[in-house]
PyMOL Python script that loads the backbone (N, CA, C, O; Angstrom):
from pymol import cmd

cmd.read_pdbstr("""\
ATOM      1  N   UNK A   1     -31.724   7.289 -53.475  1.00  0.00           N
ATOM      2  CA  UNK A   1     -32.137   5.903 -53.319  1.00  0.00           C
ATOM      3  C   UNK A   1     -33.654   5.800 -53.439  1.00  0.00           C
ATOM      4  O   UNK A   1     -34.228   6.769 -52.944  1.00  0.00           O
ATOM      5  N   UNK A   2     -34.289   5.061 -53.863  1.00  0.00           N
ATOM      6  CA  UNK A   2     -35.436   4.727 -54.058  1.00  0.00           C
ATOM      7  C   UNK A   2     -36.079   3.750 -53.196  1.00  0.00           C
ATOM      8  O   UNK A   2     -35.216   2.995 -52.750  1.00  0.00           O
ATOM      9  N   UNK A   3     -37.502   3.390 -52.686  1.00  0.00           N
ATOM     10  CA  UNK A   3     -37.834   3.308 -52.004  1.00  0.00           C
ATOM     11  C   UNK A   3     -37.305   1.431 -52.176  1.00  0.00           C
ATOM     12  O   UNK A   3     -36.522   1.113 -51.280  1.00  0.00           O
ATOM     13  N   UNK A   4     -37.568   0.540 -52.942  1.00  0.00           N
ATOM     14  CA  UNK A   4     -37.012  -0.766 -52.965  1.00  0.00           C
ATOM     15  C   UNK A   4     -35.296  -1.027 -52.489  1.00  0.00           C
ATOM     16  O   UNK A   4     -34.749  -2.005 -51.981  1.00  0.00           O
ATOM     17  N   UNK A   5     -34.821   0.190 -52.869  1.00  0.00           N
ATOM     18  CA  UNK A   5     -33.459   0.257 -52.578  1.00  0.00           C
ATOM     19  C   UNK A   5     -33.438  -0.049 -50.699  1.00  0.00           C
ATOM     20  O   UNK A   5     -32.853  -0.848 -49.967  1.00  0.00           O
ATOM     21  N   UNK A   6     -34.047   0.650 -50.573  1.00  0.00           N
ATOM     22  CA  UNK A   6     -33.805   1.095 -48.997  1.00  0.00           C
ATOM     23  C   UNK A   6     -34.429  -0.196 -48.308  1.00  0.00           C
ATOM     24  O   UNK A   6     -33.852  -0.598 -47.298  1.00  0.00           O
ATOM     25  N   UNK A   7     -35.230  -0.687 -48.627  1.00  0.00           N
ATOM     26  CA  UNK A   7     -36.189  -1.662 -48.282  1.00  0.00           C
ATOM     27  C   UNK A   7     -35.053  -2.924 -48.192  1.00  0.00           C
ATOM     28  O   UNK A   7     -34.759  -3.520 -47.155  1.00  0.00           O
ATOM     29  N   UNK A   8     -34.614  -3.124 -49.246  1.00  0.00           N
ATOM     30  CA  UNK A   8     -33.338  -4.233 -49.358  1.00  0.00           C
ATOM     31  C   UNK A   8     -32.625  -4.289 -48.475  1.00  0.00           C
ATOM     32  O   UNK A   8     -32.463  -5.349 -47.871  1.00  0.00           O
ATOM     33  N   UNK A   9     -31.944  -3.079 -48.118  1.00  0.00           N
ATOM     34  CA  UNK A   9     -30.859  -2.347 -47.551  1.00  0.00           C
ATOM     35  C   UNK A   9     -31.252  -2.818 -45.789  1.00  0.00           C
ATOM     36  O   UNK A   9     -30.551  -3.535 -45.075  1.00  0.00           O
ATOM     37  N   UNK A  10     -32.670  -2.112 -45.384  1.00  0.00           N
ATOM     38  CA  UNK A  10     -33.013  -2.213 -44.037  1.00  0.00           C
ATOM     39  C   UNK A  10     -33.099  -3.872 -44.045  1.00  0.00           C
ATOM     40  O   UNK A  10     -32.611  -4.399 -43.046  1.00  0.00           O
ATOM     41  N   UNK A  11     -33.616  -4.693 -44.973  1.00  0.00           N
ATOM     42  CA  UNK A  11     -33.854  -6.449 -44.587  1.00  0.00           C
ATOM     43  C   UNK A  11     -32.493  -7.008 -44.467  1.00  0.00           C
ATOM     44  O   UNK A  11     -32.221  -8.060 -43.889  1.00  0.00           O
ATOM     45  N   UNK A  12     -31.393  -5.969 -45.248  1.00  0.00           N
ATOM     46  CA  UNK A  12     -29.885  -7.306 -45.021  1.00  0.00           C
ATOM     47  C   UNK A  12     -29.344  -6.778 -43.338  1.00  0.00           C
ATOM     48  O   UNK A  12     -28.858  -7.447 -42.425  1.00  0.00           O
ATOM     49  N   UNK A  13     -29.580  -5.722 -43.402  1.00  0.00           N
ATOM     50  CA  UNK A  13     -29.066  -5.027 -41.805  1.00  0.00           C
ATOM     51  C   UNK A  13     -30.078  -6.217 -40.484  1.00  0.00           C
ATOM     52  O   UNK A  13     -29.581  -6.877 -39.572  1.00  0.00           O
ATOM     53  N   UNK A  14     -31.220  -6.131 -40.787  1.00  0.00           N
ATOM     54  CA  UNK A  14     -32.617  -6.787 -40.360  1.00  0.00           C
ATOM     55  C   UNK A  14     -31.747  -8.352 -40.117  1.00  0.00           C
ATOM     56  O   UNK A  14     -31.387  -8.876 -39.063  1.00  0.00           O
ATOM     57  N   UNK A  15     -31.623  -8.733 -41.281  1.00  0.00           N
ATOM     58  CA  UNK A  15     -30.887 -10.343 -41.315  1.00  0.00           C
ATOM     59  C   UNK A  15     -29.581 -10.238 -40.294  1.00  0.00           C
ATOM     60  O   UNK A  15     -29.508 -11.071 -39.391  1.00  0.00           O
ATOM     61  N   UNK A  16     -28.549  -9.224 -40.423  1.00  0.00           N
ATOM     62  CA  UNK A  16     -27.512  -9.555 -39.990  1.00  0.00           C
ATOM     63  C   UNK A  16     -27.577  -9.356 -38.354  1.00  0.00           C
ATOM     64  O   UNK A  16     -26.773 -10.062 -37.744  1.00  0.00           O
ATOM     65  N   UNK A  17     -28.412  -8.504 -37.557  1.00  0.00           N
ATOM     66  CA  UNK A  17     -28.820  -8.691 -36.415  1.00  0.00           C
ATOM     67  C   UNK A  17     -29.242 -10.184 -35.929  1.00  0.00           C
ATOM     68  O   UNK A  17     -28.627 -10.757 -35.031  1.00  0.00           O
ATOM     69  N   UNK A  18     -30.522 -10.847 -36.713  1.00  0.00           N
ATOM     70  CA  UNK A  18     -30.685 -11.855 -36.067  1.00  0.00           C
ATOM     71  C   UNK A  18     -30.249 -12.811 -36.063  1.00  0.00           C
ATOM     72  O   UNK A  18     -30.593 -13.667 -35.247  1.00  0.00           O
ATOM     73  N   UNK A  19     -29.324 -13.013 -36.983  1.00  0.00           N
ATOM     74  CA  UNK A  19     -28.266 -13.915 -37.485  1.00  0.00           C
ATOM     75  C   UNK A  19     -26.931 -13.549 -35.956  1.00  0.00           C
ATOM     76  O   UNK A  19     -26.684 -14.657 -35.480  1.00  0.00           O
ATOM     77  N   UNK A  20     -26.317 -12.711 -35.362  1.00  0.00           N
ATOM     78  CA  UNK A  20     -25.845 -12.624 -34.612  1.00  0.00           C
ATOM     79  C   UNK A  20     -26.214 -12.538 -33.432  1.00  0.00           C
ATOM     80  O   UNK A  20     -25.490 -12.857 -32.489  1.00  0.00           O
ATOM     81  N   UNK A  21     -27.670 -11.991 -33.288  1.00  0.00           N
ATOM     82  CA  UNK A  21     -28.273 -12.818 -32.053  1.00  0.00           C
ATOM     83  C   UNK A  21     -28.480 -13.747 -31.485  1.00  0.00           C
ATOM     84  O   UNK A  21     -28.624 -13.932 -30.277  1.00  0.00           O
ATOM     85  N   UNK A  22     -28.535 -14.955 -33.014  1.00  0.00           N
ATOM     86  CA  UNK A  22     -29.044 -16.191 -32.277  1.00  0.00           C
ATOM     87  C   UNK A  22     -27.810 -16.763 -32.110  1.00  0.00           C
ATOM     88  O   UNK A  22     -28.005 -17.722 -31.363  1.00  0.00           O
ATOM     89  N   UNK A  23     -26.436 -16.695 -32.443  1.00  0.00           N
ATOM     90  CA  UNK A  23     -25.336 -16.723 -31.966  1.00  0.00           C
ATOM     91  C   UNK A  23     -24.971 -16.531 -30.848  1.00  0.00           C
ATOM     92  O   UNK A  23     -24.181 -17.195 -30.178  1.00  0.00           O
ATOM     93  N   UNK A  24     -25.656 -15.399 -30.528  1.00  0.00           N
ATOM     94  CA  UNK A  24     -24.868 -14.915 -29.089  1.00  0.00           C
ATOM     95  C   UNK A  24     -25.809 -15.812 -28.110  1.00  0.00           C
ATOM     96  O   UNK A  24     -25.359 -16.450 -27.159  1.00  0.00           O
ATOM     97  N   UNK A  25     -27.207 -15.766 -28.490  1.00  0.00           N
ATOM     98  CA  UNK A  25     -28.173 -16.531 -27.564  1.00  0.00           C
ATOM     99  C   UNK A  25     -27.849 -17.907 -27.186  1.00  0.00           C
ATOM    100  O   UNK A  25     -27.741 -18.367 -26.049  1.00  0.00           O
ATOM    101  N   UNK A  26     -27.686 -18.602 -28.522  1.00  0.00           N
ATOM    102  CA  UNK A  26     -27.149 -19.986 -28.579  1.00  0.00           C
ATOM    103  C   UNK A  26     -25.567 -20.491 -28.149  1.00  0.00           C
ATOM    104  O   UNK A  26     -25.123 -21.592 -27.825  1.00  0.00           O
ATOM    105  N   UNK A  27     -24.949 -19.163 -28.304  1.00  0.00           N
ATOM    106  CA  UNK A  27     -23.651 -19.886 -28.151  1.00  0.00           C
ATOM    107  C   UNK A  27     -22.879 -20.694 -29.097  1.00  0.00           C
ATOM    108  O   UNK A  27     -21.829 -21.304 -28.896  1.00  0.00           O
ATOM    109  N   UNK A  28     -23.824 -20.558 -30.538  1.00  0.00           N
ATOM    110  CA  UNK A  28     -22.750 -21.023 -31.528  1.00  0.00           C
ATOM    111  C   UNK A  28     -22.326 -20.525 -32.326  1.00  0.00           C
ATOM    112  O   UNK A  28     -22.675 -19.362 -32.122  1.00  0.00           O
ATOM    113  N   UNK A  29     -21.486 -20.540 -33.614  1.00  0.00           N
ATOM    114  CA  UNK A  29     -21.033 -20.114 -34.414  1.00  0.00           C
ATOM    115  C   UNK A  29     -21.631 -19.027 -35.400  1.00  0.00           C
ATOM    116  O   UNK A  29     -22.769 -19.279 -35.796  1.00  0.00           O
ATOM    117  N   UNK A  30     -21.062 -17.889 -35.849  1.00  0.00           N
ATOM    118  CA  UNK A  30     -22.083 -17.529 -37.060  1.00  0.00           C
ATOM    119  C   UNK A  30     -22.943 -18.218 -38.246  1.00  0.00           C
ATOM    120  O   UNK A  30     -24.108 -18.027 -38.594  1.00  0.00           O
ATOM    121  N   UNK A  31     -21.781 -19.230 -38.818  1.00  0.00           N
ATOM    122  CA  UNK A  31     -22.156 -20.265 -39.916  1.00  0.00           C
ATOM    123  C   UNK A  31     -23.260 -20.815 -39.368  1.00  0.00           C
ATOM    124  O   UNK A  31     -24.266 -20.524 -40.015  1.00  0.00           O
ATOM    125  N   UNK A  32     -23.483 -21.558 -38.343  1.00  0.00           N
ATOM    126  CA  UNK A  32     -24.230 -22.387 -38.105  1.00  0.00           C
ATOM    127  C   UNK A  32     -25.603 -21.232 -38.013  1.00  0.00           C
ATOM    128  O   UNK A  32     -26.623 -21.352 -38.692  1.00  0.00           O
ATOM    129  N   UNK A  33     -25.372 -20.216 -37.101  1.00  0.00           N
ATOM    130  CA  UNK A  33     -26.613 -19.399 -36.864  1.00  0.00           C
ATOM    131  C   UNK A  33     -27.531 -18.744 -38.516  1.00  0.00           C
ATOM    132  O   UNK A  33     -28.692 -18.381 -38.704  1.00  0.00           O
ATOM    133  N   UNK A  34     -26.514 -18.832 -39.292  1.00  0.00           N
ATOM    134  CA  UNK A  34     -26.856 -18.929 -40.762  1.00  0.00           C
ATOM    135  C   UNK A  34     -27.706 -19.512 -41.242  1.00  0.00           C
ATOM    136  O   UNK A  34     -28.779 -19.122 -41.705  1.00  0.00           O
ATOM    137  N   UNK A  35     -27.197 -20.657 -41.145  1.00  0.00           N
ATOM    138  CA  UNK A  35     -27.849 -22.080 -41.141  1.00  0.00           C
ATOM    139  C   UNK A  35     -29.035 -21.969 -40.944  1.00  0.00           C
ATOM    140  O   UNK A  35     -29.908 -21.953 -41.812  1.00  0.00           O
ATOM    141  N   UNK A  36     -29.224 -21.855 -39.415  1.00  0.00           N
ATOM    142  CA  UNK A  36     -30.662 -22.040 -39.180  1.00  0.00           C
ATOM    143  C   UNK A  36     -31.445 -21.106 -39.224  1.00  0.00           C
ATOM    144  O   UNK A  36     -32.557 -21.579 -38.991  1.00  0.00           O
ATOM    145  N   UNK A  37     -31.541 -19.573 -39.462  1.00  0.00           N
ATOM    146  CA  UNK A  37     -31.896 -18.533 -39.851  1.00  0.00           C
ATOM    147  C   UNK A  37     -32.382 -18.679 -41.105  1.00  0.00           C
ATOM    148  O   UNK A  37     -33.612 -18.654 -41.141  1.00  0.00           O
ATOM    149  N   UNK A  38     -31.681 -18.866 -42.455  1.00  0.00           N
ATOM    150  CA  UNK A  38     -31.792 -18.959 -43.654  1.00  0.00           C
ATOM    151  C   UNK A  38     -32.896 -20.388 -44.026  1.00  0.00           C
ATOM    152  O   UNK A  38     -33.794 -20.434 -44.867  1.00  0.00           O
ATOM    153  N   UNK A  39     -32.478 -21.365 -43.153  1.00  0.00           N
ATOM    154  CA  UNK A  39     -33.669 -22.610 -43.653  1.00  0.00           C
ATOM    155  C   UNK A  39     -35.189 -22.399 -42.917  1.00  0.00           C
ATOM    156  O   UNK A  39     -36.074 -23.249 -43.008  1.00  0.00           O
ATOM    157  N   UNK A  40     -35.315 -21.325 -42.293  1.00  0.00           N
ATOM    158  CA  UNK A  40     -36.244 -21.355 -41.767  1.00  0.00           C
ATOM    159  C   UNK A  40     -37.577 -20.332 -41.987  1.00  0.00           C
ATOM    160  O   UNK A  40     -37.513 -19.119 -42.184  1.00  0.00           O
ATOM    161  N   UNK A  41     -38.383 -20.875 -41.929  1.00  0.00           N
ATOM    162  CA  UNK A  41     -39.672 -19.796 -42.243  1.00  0.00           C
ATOM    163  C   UNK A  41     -39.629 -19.053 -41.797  1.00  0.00           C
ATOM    164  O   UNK A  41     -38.999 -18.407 -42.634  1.00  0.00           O
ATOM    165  N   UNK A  42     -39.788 -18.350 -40.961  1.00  0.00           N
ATOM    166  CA  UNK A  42     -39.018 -17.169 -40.532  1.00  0.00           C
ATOM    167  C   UNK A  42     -38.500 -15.994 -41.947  1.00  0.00           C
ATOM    168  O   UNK A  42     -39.000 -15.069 -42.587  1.00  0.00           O
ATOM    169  N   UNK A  43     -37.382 -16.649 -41.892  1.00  0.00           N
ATOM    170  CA  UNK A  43     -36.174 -15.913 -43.075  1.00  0.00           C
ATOM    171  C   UNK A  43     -37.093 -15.836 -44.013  1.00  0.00           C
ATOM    172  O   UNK A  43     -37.156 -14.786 -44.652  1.00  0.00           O
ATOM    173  N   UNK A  44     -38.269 -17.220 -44.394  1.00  0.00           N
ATOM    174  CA  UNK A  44     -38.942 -16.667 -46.144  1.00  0.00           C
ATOM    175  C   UNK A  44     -40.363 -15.518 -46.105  1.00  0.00           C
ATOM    176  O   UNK A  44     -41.029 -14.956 -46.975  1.00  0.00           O
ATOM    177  N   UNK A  45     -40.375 -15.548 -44.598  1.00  0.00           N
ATOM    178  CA  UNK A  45     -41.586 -14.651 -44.508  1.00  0.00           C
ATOM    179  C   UNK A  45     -40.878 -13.072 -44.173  1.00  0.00           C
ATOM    180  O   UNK A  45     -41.478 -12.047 -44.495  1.00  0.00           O
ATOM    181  N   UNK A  46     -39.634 -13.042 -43.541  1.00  0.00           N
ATOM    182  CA  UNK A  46     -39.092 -11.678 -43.954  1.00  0.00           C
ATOM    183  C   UNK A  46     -38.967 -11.395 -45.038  1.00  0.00           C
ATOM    184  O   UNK A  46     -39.164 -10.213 -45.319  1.00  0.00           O
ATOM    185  N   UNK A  47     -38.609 -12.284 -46.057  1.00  0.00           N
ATOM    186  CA  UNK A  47     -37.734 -12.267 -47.686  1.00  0.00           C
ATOM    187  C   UNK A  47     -39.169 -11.600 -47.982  1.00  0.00           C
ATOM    188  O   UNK A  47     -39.436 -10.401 -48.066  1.00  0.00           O
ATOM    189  N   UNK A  48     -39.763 -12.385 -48.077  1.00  0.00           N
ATOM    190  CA  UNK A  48     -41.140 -12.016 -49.148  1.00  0.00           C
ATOM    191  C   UNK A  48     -42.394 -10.743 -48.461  1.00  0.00           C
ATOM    192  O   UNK A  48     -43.342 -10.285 -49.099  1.00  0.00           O
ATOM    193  N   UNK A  49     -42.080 -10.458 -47.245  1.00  0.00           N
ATOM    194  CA  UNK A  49     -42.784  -8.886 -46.712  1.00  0.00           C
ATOM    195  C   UNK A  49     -44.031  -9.774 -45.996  1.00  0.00           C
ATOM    196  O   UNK A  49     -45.069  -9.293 -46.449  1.00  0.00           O
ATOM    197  N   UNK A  50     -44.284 -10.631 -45.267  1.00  0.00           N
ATOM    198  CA  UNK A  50     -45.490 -11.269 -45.331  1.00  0.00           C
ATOM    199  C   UNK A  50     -46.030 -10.787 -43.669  1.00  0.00           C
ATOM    200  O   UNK A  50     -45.343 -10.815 -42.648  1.00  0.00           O
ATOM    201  N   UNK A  51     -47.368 -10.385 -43.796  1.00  0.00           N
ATOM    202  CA  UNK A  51     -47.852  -9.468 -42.092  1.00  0.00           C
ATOM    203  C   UNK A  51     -46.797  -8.929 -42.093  1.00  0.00           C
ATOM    204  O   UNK A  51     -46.054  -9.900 -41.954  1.00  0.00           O
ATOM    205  N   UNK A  52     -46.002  -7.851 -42.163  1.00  0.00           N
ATOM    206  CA  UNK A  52     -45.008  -6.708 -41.642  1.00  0.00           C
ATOM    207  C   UNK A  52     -44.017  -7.173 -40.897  1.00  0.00           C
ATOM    208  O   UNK A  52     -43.116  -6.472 -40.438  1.00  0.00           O
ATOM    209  N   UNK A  53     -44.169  -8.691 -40.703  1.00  0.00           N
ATOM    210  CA  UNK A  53     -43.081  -9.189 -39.695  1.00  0.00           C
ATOM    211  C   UNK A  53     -41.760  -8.514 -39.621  1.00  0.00           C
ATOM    212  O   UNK A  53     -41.084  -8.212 -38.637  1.00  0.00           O
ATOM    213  N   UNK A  54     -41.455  -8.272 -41.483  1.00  0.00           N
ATOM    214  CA  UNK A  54     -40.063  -7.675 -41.289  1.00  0.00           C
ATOM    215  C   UNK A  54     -39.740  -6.156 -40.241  1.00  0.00           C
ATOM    216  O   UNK A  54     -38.586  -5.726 -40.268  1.00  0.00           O
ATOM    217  N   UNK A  55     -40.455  -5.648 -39.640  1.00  0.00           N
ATOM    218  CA  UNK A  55     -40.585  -4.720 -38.909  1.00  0.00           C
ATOM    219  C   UNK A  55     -40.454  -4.702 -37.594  1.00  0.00           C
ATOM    220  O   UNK A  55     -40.133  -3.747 -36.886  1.00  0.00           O
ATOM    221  N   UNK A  56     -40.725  -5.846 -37.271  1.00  0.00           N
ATOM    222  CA  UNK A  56     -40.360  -6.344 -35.867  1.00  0.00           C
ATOM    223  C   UNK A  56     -39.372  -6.317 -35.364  1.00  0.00           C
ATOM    224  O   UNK A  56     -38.569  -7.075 -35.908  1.00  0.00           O
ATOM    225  N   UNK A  57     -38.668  -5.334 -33.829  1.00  0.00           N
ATOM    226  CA  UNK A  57     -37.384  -6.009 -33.458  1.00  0.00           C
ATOM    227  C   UNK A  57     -36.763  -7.109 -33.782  1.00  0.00           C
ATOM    228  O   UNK A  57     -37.417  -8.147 -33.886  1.00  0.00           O
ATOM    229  N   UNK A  58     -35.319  -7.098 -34.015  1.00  0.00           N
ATOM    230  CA  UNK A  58     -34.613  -8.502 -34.154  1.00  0.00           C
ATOM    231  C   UNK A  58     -34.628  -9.224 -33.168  1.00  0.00           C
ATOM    232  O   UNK A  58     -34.514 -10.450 -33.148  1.00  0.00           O
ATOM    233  N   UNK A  59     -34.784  -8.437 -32.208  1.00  0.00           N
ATOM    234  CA  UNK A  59     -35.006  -9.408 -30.923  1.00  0.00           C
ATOM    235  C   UNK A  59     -36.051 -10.295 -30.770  1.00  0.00           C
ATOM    236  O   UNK A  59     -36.062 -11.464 -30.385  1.00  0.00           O
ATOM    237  N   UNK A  60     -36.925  -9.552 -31.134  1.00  0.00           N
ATOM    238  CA  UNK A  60     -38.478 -10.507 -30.878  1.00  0.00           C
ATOM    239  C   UNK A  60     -38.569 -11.277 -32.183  1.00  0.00           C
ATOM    240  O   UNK A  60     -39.463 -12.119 -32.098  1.00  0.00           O
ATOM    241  N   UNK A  61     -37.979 -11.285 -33.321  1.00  0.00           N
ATOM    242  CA  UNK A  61     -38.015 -12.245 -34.538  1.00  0.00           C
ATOM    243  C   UNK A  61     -37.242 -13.374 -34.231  1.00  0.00           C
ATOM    244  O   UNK A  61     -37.259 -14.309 -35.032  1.00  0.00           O
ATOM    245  N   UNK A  62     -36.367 -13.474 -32.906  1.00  0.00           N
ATOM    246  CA  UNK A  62     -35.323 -14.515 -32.805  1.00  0.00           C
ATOM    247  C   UNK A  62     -36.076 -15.110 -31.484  1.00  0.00           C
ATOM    248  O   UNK A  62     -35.764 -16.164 -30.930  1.00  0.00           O
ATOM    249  N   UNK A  63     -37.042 -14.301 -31.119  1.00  0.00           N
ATOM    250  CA  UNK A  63     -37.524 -15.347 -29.785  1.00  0.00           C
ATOM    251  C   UNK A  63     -38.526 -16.081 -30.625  1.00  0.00           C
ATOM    252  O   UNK A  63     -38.700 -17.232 -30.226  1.00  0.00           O
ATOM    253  N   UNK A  64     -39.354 -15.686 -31.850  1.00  0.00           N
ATOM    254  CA  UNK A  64     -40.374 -15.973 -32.368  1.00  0.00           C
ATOM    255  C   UNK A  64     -39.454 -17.100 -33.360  1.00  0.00           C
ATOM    256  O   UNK A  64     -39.932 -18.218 -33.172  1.00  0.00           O
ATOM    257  N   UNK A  65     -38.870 -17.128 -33.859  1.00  0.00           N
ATOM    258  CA  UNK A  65     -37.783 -18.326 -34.409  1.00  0.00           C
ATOM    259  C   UNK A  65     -38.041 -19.653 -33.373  1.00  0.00           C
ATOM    260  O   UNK A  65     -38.624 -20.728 -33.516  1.00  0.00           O
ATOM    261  N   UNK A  66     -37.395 -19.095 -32.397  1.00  0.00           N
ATOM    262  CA  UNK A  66     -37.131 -19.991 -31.327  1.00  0.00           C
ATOM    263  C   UNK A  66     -38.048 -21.106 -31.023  1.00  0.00           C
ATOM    264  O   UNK A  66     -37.986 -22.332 -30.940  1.00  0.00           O
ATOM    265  N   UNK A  67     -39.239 -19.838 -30.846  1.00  0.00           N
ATOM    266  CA  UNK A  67     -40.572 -20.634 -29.867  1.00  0.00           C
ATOM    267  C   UNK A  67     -41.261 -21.650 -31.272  1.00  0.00           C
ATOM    268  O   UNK A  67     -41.871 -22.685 -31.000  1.00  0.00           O
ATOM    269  N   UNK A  68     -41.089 -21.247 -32.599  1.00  0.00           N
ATOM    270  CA  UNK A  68     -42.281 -21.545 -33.638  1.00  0.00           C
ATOM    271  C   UNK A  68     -41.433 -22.395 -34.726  1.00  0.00           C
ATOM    272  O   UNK A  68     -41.801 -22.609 -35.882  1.00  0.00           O
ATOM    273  N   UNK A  69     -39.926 -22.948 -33.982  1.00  0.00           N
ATOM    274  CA  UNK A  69     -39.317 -23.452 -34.883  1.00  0.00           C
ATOM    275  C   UNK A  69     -38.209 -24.384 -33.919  1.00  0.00           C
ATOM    276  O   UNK A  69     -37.033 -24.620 -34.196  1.00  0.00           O
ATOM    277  N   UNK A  70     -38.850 -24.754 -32.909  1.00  0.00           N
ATOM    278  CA  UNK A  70     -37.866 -25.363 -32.032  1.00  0.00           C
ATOM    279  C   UNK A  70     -37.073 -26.501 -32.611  1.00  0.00           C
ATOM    280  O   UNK A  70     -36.016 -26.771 -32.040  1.00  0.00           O
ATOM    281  N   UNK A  71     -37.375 -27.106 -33.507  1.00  0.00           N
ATOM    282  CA  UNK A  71     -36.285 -28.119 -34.259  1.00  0.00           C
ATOM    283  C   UNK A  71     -35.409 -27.908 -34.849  1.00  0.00           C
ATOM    284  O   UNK A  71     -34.594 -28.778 -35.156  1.00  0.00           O
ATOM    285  N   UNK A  72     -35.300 -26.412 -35.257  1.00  0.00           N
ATOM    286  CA  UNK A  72     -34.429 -26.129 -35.631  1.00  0.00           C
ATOM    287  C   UNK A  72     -32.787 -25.596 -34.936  1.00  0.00           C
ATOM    288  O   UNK A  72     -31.750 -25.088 -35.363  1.00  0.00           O
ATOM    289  N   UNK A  73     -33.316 -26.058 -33.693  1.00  0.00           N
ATOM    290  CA  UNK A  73     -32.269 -25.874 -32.291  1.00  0.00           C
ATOM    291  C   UNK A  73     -31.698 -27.218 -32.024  1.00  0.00           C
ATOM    292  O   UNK A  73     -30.615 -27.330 -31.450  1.00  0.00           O
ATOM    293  N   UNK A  74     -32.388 -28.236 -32.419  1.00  0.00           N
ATOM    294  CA  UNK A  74     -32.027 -29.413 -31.965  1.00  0.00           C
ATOM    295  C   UNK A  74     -31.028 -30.027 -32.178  1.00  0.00           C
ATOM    296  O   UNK A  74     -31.148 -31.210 -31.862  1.00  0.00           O
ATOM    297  N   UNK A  75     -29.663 -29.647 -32.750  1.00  0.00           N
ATOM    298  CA  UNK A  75     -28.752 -30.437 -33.264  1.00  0.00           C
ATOM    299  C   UNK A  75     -27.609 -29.338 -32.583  1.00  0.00           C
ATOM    300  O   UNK A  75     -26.529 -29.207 -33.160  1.00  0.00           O
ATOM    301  N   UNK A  76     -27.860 -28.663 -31.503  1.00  0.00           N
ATOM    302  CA  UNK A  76     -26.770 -27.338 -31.235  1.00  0.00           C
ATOM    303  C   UNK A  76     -26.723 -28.362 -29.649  1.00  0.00           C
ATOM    304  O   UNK A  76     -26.006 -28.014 -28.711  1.00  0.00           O
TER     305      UNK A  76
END
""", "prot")
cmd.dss("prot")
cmd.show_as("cartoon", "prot")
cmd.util.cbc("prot")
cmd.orient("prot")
C-alpha cells in the first residue's frame, strides 16, 4: 500500500467513528448523524488535510463539531 492509500483508508475509519459518536452522543440515528457530519466544516477540513485536524481523536473532533457548529444540532 502506498502512502495515499493508507491515508484514505485511516480518514474513512476517522469518519466512521465520528459519525457513530455523534449518534451515540445525540441519541439519533446514523443517517441523520451523517447528515450533519458530512454538511459540516468539520468533514471539509478533514477531507482536504487542513492544520492536521485529521489526527485528532474522534472524540475531540465531535466535541469540536459540537462547540463550533452548534446549529447544526438544532433540529435533533
Amino acid at each position: 500500500m502506498d502512502e495515499n492509500v493508507l491515508e484514505q483508508v485511516y480518514q474513512e475509519k476517522l469518519e466512521e467513528r465520528i459519525i457513530a459518536q455523534l449518534a451515540k452522543e445525540k441519541a439519533i440515528p446514523l443517517e441523520k448523524a451523517m447528515h450533519i457530519y458530512y454538511g459540516s466544516e468539520l468533514a471539509d477540513k478533514i477531507h482536504n488535510g487542513m492544520e492536521g485536524i485529521q489526527y485528532l481523536d474522534y472524540r475531540v473532533l465531535v466535541q469540536i463539531l459540537e462547540e463550533t457548529e452548534p446549529n447544526k444540532f438544532l433540529s435533533n
